[in-house]
N, C-alpha and C positions, 0 to 999 in steps of 0.2 A: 575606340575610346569610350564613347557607350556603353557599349556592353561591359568594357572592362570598371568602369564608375558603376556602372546597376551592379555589377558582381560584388564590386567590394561594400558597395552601400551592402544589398540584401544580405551579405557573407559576415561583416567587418563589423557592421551595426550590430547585430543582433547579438555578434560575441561579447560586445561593449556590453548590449543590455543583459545579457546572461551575466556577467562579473559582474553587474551593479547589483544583480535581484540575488544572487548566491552570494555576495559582499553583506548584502544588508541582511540575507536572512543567516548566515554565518554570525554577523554580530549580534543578532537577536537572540539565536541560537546559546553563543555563550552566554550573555545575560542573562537569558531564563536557566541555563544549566548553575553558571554561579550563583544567583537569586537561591534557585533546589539545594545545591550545595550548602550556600550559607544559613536558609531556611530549616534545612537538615540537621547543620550542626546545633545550632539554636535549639532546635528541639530535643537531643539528645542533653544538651543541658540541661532543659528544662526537666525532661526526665530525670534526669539526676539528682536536682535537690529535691525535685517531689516525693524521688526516693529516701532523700535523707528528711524531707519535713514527716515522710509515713511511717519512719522510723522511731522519730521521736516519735508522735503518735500511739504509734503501737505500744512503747512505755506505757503511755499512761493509760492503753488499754488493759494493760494488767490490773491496776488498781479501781479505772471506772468499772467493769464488768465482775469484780470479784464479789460474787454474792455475798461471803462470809463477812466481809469487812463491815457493813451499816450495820448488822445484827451486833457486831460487837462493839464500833463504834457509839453506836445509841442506847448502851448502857450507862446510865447515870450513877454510877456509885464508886465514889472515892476508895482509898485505901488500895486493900488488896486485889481486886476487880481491878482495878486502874490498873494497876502496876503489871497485871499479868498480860493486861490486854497489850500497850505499850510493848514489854517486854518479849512477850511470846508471839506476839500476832505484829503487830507494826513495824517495830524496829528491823526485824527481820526481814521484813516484805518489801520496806522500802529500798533496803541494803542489796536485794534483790536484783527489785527492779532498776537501782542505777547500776550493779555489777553487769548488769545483763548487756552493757554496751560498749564498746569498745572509745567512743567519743567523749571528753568532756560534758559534764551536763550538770549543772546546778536543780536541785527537785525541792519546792520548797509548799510541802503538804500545811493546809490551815483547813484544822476541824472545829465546827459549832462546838461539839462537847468538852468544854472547860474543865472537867473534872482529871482529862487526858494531861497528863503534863506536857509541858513546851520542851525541844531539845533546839540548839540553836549556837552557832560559836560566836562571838563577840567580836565581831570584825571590827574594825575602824571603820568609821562612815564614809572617808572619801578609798577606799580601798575595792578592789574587784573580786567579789566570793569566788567568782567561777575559774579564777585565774588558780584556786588551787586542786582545781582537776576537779574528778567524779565527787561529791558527796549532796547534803539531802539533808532538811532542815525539817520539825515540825513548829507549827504557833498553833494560837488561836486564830480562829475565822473573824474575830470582832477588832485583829490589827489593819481591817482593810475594808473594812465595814463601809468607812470616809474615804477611801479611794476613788475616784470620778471612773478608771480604767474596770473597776468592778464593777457601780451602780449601774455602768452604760453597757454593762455585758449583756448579752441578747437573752431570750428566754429560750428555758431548755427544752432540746427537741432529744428526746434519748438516744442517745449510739450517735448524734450527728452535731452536735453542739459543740464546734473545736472553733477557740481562736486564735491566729498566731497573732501578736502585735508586739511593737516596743514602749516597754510600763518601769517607769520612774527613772533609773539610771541608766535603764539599757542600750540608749543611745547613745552614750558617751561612750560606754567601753563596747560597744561595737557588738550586741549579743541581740536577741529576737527570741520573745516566750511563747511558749505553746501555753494557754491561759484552758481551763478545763475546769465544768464543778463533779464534785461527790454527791451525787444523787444515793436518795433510799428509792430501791423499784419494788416493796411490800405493794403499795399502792400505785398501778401504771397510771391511773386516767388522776393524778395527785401526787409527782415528782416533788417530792422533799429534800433540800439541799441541807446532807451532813455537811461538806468540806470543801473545799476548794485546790487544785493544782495548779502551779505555776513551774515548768521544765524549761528555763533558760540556758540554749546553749550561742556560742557564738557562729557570727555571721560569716566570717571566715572559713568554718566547717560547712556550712548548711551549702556555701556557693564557692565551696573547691574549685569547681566544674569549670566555675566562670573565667573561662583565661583567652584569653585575644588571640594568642595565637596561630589556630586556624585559620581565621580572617585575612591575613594578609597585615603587611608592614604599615604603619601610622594608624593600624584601625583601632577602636575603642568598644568597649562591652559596658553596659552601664548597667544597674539597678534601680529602678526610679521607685519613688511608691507612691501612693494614689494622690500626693500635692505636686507629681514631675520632680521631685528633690532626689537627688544620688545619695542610694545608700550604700550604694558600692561601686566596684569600677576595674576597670582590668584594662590599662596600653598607657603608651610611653605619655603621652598629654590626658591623662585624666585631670576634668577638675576636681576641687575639692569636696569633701562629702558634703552634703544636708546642702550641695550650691542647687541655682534652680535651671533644671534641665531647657527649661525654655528661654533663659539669655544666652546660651551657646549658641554661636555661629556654626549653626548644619549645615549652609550652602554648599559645601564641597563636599557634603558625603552622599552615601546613599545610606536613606535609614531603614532597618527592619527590626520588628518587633513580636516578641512571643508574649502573653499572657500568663503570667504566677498566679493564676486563682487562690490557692492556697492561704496564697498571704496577700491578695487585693494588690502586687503590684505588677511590675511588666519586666521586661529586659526588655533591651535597644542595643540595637548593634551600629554604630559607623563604620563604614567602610568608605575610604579615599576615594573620590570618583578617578584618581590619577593612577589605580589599580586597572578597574575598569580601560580606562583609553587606551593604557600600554598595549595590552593584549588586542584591541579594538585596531591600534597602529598596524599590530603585527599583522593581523589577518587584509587588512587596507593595504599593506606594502605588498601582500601573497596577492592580491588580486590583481594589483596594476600588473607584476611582473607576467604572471599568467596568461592576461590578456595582451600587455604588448609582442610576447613571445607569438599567440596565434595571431595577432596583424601583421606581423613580420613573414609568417609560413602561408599565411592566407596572401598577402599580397604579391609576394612573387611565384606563386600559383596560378593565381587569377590574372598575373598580366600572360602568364602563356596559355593557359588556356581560350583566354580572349583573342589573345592574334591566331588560335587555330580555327576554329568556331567564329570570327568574326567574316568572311569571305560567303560562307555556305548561309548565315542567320541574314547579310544583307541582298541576296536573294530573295529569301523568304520574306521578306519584308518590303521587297520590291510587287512581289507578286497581292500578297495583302494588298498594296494601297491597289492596285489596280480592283484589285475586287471590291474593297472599299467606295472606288466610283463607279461601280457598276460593271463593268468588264469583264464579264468569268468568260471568257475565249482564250487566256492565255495560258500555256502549261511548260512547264520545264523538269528535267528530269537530273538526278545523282545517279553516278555511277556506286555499285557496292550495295549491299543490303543495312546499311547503318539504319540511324535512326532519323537522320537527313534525306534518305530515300523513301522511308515511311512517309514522314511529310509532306515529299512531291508527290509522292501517288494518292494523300488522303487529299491534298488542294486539289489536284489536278480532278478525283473525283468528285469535290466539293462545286468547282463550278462548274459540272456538269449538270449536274440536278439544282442546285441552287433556285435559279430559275422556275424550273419543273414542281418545285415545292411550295416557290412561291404561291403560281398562280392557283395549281391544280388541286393540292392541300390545304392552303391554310384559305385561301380568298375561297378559294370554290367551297368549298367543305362550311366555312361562314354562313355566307351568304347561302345554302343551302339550309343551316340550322335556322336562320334568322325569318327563312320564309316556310317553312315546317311550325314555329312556333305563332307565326302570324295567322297561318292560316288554319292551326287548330283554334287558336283565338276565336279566328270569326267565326267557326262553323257554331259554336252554343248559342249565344245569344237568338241568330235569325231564328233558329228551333224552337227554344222556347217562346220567345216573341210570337213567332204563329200558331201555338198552343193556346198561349193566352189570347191573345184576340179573336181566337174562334172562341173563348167560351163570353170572350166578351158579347160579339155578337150573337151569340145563343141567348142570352140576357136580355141584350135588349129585344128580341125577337122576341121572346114572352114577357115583357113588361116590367120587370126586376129591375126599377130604376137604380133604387137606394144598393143595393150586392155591383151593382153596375158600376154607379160612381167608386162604392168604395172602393171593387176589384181595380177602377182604373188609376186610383189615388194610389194600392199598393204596389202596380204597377210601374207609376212613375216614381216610388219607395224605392224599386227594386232597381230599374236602371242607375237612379242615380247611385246607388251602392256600389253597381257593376261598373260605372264608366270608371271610377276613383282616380280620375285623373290620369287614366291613361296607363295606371300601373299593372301589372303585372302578376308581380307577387305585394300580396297585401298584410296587414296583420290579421290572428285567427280572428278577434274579438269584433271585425267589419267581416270578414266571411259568415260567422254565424248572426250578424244582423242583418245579414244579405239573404242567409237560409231561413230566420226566419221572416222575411217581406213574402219570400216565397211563399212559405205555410201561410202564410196569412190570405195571400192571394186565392190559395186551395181552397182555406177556409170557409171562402166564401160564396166557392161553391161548391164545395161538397157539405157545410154544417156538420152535424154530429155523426156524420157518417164515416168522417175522419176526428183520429186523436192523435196528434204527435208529441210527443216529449224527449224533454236536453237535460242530458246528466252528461256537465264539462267539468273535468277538475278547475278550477281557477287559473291554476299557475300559469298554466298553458295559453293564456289568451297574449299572454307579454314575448310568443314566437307567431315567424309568420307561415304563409302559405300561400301555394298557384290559390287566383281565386277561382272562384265555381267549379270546387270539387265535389259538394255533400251536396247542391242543387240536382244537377244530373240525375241522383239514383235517388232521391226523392220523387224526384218527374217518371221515372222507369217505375217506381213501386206502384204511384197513383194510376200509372196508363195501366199495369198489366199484373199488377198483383192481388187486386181484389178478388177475395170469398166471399159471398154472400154481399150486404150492402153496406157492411164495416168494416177497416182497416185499421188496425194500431201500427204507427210507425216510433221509431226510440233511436236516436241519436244521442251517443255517449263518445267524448273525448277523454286521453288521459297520457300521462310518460309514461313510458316504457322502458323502464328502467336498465333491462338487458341487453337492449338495442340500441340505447342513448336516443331514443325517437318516439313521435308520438303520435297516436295510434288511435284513428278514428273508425267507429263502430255503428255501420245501417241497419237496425233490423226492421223485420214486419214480420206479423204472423198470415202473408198473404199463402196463395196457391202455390206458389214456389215452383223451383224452375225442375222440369224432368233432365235423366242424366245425359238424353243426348243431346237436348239445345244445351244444356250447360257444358259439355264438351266443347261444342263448336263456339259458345261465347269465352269460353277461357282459352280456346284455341286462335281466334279472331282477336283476342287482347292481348296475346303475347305475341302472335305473329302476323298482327296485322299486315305487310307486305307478300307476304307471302301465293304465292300463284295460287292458291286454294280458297285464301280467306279473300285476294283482291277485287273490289265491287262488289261486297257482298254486302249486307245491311246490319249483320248480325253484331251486336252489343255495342252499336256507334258509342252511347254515352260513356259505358264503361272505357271502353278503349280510347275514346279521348283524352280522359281524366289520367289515365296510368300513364300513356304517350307525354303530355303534358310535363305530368311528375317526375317523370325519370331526364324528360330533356331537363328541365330545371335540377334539380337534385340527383340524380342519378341512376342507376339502375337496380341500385342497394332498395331504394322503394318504389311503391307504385300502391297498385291496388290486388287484393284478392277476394274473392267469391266465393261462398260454399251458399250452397239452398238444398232441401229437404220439401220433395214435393207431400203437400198438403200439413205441412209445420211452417214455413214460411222462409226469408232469402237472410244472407247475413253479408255484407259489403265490410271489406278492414281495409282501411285507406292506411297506409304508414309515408310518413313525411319526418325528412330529420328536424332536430331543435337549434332553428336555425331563431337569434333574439331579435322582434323589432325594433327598428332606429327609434320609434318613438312609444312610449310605455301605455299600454292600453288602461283604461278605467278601472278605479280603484276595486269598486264593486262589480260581479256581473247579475244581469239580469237575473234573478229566482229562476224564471222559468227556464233557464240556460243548466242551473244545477242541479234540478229535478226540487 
């Protein structure tokens, strides 16, 4: 029963959680497709009347860009001048430009030059001019002089000064004017306004387009303009026109909205969220069915699988706890090559060795590295300790109090850097205050006879490092690299970009090492155990230090050697970037950056 509950949990669950996350991203799915959809269609409208506001437009680009017309227009002389202009040039042109459309469009031209006669039909005041189809009015320009919709008309930019808006009665009978001036372009940088256009056609053309019907059933399509007011509207509950789009109750829709630049206003679409859910239901009822159909096939599966496999698994589980308490003596065997026979041959090997890995592997091998690392440890320190207090007591044997005291002040400098608590691996930024206690130590008795200098990038002080790695081949340059009664030593740190590691640098311009002790000392460093190099003396410090590095870090680093006898030795310590626990000193010492 067990196994048969762990089967159906691990089997049964997860198909649950498969139908919830393929449930949920199924309904997201639709959402953001209908959202595209209905986002789509929207757009497509919107294209539409843009098409038909750039239609209008284009009209009355016949008359703003016609060069000939202000030359003829800005003739002042009555009479026959008048009449030819009028007659031959305008009448015509206007008649033009309304024949040129297939739409209703009212075109009602007003020129400065009064000399122009006015043509114009006598409508009744409360009557709709554009209600009789295509035609085209002239006035004067001084009937609209006092109009608020003109004085607040913006200032002209040429070729791009278009307003649509609704001006005096247009709101009532349901129409929207393209508003436009007659400029004279004799003068660019001094746009002189002849005339003025007003192309009113109605609202009902301009937003054909706008019909609810793709939407889906109860949806709505609105026109709002820039006070939220409906100027138009398309499904079975629209409110009424000029009502304000912000007391409708939206709660139950979902709204989207396109942008009418053209004319400064928007479209808004509602859609029923009860659109939404249906289809939301439909996919929720496909998933339950789906997944109780695999609980149904999964579970009486899993109950016979279980009683076959449950006999052979509680064996194997017999045997576990025994090993569990310690017991690997115990072994049992399947007949057949299944994968139940596998099992008992890989247990039955398992507590064979078990034991044998224990001790021999993992303890022995331990406890083998833990005293390998201890006892490269202590072999530095007593070395250099006996170095220095031989030069201590050389000091005081010739009377060198004052080098005496100080040597023994950097001395106890220098331990106490080294003991650091016991640790190990230290940060760089105490390694090289440790390298330099050293140098100081030297200093003190060699004077000017030794120079050394530190160029460390900074960054580098904030990883750490085995300590007393750059001491060692300091001590090896001072014993055994002098030419003449000067030595320059230069210790440079830095990243290494290609190696993700960073990369410490000995030089000196001493005597340098000939190519066959250099042989046997890079031979003695990398195979210190070895029956050739063991007991021998050759390159202790180096071989320490690289020993050290790689049991810490690995065998990715260590140290390397080149020298050039009578040019001088060059040491490349690499250690990875490994960061310390705690952030070293804001600043480092000058003489650390050269």
């Amino acid at each position: 029963m067990k196994l048969f509950i762990s089967y159906l949990f691990l089997i049964i669950v997860p198909i649950f959680i498969f139908g919830y996350i393929a449930n949920t991203i199924l309904v997201d799915l639709y959402g953001k497709q209908m959202n595209t959809n209905l986002t789509g269609t929207m757009a497509q409208i919107r294209d539409n009347i843009n098409y038909k506001l750039e239609d209008t437009q284009r009209l009355s680009d016949t008359l703003y860009f016609d060069e000939s017309m202000p030359l003829e227009i800005m003739r002042y002389e009555e009479g026959w001048v008048s009449y030819q202009t009028t007659t031959k040039l305008l009448i015509p042109k206007f008649r033009q430009t309304v024949d040129s459309t297939n739409r209703k469009i009212w075109m009602s031209v007003y020129l400065k030059n009064e000399t122009l006669p006015e043509i114009y039909n006598n409508d009744p005041p409360a009557s709709d001019p554009l209600a009789k189809g295509k035609h085209w009015e002239l006035f004067h320009l001084r009937r609209i002089m006092d109009k608020p919709w003109y004085a607040d008309f913006p200032k002209e930019d040429y070729g791009k000064t278009v307003v649509w808006r609704q001006v005096e009665d247009d709101g009532r009978f349901g129409r929207i004017s393209l508003l436009r001036r007659l400029v004279d372009t004799r003068n660019p940088l001094d746009l002189e306004t002849i005339g003025f256009m007003r192309i009113s056609v109605y609202l009902s053309e301009i937003f054909q387009s706008v019909n609810v019907d793709k939407f889906g059933s109860g949806s709505m399509l609105l026109v709002l303009d820039e006070n939220d007011r409906i100027i138009y509207g398309s499904g079975e509950n629209v409110p009424d026109l000029h009502s304000d789009y912000k007391l409708m109750d939206v709660s139950r829709f979902t709204a989207l909205s396109e942008n009418l630049p053209k004319l400064n206003w928007k479209m808004t679409a509602l859609v029923p969220d009860t659109i939404i859910q249906h289809e939301t239901r439909k996919i929720n009822l496909l998933t339950v069915v789906i997944c109780l159909a695999s609980f149904i096939v999964v579970l009486i599966f899993a109950l016979g699988v279980s009683r076959f496999f449950s006999r052979r698994v509680s064996k194997v589980v017999s045997i576990l706890n025994l090993f569990q308490q310690g017991d690997f003596h115990k072994r049992f065997h399947y007949k057949g090559n299944d994968e139940f026979a596998m099992i008992a041959a890989s247990l039955n090997k398992l507590g064979e060795q078990t034991e044998r890995l224990i001790e021999e592997v993992y303890l022995t091998n331990l406890k083998k590295k833990q005293a390998e690392l201890e006892t490269l440890q202590a072999q530095i320190n007593p070395h250099f300790l006996y170095n220095t207090l031989s030069s201590i007591s050389r000091l005081a044997k010739f009377g060198q109090v004052d080098k005496q005291h100080q040597m023994v002040m950097n001395l106890a400098k220098f331990y106490r850097l080294s003991l650091n608590d016991g640790q190990t691996i230290i940060a760089i930024h105490k390694e090289l205050e440790q390298t330099q206690a050293y140098l100081d130590i030297q200093k003190v008795k060699y004077g000017d006879r030794m120079d050394a200098e530190f160029n460390i990038e900074p960054r580098i002080v904030n990883y750490v490092t085995v300590k007393l790695i750059l001491q060692p081949f300091l001590e090896n340059a001072l014993q055994h690299a002098w030419r003449g009664d000067h030595i320059y030593i230069r210790v440079s740190g830095r990243v290494e970009q290609e190696t993700n590691s960073i990369l410490f640098e000995i030089m000196d311009d001493g005597i340098g090492i000939g190519r066959e002790r250099l042989k046997q000392v890079v031979s003695a460093m990398h195979a210190p155990h070895s029956p050739a190099n063991r007991g021998r003396g050759r390159g202790y410090g180096i071989r320490n230090v690289n020993e050290r590095i790689k049991l810490y870090f690995g065998n990715d680093y260590g140290v390397q050697l080149y020298s050039t006898p009578g040019v001088g030795t060059t040491v490349l310590i690499r250690i990875p970037m490994e960061r310390a626990a705690s952030q070293a000193p804001e600043s480092l010492d000058s003489k650390w950056t050269g």
